[in-house]
C-alpha positions in Angstrom: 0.0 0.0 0.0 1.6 3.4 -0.8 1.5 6.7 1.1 1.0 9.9 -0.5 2.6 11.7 2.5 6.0 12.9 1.4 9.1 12.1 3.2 8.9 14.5 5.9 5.1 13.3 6.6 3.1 15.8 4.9 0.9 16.2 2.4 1.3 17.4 -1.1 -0.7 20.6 -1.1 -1.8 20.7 -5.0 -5.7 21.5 -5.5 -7.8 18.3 -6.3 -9.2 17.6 -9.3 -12.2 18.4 -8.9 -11.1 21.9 -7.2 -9.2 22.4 -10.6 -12.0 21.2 -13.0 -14.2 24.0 -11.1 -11.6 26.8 -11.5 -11.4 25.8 -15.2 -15.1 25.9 -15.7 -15.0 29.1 -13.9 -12.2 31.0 -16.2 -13.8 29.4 -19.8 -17.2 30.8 -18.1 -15.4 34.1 -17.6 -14.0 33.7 -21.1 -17.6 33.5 -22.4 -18.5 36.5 -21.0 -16.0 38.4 -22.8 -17.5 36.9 -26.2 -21.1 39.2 -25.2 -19.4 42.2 -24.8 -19.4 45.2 -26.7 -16.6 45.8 -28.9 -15.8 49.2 -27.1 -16.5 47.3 -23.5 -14.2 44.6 -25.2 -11.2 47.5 -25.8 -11.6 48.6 -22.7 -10.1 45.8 -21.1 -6.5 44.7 -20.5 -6.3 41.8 -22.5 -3.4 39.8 -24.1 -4.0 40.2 -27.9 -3.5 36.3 -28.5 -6.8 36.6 -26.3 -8.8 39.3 -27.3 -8.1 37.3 -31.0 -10.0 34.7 -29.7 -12.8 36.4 -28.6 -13.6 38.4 -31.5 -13.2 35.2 -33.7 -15.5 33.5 -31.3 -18.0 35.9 -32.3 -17.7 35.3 -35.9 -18.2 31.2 -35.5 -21.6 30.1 -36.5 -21.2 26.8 -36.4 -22.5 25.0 -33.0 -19.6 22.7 -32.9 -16.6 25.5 -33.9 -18.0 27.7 -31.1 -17.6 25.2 -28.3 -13.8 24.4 -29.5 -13.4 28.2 -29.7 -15.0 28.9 -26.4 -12.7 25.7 -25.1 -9.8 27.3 -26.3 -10.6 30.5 -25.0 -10.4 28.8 -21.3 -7.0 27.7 -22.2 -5.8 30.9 -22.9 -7.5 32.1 -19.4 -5.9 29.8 -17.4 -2.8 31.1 -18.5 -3.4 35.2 -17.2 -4.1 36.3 -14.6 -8.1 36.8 -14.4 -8.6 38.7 -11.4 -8.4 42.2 -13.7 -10.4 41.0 -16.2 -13.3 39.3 -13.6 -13.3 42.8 -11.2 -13.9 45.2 -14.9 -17.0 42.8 -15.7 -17.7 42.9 -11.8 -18.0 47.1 -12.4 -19.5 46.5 -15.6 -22.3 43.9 -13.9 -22.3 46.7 -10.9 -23.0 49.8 -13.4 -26.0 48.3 -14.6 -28.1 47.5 -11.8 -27.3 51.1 -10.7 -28.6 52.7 -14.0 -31.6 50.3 -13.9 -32.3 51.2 -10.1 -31.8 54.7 -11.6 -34.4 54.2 -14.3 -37.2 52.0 -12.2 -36.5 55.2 -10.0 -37.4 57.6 -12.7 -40.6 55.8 -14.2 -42.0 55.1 -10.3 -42.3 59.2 -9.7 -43.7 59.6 -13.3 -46.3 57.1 -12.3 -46.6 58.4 -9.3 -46.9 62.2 -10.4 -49.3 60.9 -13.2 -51.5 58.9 -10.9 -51.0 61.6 -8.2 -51.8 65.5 -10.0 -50.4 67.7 -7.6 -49.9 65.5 -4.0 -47.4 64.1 -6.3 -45.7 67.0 -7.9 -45.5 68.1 -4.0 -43.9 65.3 -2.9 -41.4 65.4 -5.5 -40.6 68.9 -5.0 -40.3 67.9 -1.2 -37.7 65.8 -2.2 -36.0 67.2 -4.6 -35.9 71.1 -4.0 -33.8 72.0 -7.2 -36.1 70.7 -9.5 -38.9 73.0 -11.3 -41.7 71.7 -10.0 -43.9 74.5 -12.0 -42.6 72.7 -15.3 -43.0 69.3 -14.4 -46.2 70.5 -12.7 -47.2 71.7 -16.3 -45.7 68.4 -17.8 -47.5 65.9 -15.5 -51.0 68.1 -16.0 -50.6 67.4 -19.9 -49.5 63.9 -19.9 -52.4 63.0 -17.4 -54.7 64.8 -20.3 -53.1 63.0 -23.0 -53.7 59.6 -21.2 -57.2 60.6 -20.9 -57.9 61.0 -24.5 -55.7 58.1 -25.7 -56.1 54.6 -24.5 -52.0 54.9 -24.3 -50.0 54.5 -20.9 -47.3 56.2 -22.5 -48.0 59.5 -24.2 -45.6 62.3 -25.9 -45.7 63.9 -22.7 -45.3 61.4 -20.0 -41.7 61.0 -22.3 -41.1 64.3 -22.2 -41.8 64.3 -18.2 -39.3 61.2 -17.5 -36.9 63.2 -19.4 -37.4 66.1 -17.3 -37.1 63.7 -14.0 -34.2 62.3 -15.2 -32.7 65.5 -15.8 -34.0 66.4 -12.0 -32.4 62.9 -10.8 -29.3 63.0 -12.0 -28.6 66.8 -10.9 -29.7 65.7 -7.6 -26.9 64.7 -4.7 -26.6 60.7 -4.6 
């Protein structure tokens, strides 16, 4: 029966296996990621141009088969860089977009609310967010409450033009 303690009685300390196949699956995962990106979100990060060759032919392959060889080799090439820079700019990326869509669920909620509101709305807002004109969007929220009125749409000229002007408001308002 054989040991696989070294001579000095301890153990080797290489990952298992299994710990490896997950790190593997983990870095071609990453790798796929890259393959959705924009081509400007693609140039913006610091990859090896062996790589970022990879990736944009990956995009070009049509055929089932050629894409998963290209996406395999793709992991190859991952395992060889470091991935930590290339995981935190998609992590920033990822973290970017749930705060503009926060931002934009934000947005339509007070137009809903102004245009389901009148003016206990348009108070509150103005409440909240002192900077704003609240005479405009006052004048905005009065129209786009008529509009919906007349039309059988939710969404009328002016309720755009008013989550334009709360966006505006929004994003000139402190964080």
């Amino acid at each position: 029966m054989t040991d696989d303690a070294d001579d000095d009685g301890s153990y080797d300390e290489r990952p298992s296996k299994s710990l490896r196949k997950r790190q593997s699956d983990d870095l071609q995962q990453l790798g796929e990621a890259l393959i959705e990106l924009s081509d400007s979100e693609l140039a913006a990060l610091p990859l090896p141009e062996q790589l970022r060759d990879a990736v944009e032919l990956a995009r070009r392959i049509t055929a089932h088969g050629g894409l998963y060889r290209q996406k395999q080799y793709i992991g190859k090439l991952m395992r060889k860089l470091d991935a930590e820079p290339i995981r935190e700019a998609l992590e920033a990326k990822r973290t970017r977009e749930r705060v503009e869509a926060t931002r934009f669920h934000r947005i339509e909620q007070w137009r809903d609310r102004l245009l389901r509101e009148g003016s206990d709305g348009i108070a509150a807002f103005a409440a909240e967010f002192p900077h704003a004109d609240s005479k405009a969007i006052g004048k905005l929220t009065e129209r786009a409450r008529k509009e919906q009125q007349q039309t059988s749409q939710k969404v009328t000229p002016a309720g755009r033009e008013l989550f334009r002007v709360l966006r505006d408001a929004l994003s000139n308002a402190a964080p």
